[in-house]
N, C-alpha and C positions, 0 to 999 in steps of 0.2 A: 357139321354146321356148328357154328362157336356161336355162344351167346345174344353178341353185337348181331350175327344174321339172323336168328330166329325173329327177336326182334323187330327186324327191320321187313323180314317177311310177310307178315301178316297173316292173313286167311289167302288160303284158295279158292275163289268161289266165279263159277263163270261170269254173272252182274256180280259186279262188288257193287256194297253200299256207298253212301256219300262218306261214312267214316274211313273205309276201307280206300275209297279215291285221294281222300284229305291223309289219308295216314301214305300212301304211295306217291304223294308229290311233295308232302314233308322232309321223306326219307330221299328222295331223288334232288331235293334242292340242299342236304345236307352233305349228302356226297359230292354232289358238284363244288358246293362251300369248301367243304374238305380238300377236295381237288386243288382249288384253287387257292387256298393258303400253305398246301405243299408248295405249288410252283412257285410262289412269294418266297418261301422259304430258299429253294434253292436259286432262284433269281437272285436272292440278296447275297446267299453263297456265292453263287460266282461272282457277282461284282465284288464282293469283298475282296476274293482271290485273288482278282485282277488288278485291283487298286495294290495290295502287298508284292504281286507279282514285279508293276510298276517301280513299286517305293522300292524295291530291292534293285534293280534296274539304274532306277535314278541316282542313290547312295553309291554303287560301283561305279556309275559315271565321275559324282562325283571327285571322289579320289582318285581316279586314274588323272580327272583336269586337273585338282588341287596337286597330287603328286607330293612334294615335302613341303610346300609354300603354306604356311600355316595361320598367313593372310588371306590368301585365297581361299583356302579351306574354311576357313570362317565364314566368309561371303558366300560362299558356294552354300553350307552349311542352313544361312537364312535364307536362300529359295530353294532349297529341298524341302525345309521346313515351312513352308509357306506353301509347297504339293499338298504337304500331308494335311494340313491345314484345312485347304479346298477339297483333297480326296474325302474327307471327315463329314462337311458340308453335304457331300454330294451323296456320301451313304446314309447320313442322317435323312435327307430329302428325298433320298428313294424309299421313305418309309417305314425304318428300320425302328424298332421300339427298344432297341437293344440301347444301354445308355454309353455316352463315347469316353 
């Protein structure tokens, strides 16, 4: 048993007291917390993936359309650029504290 569980253990005692209840719903709502800003964490992970996944996608589209035309390429260029733009938007809006 490491540290953080003793801890978080307490006493063993058949009635627990009112400290021993408060200290076992403290430690049960910190773990849930915990819980729950891992899956934040990696929610934001994948959507991040998935947005680069995209923009990589998108860029290869890109030039296979533009091809040598280095008008088009330009054009093409300002609405990839304008994904990433909105992709940026939409991870910053999923909550992300990360700065872009």
């Amino acid at each position: 048993m490491n540290e953080l569980q003793r801890w978080a253990a307490g006493t063993s005692s058949i009635v627990p007291s009112k400290d021993e209840r408060q200290h076992n719903r403290a430690v049960a709502n910190l773990v849930r917390e915990t819980k729950f800003a891992g899956l934040k964490v990696d929610a934001e992970a994948a959507l991040t993936g998935r947005i680069m996944e995209r923009a990589v996608d998108i860029d290869q589209y890109r030039k296979s359309l533009a091809g040598n035309d280095e008008t088009l390429n330009m054009v093409l260029t300002r609405i990839e650029l304008g994904f990433v733009e909105k992709a940026q938007r939409v991870q910053k809006n999923f909550g992300s504290e990360f700065p872009l």
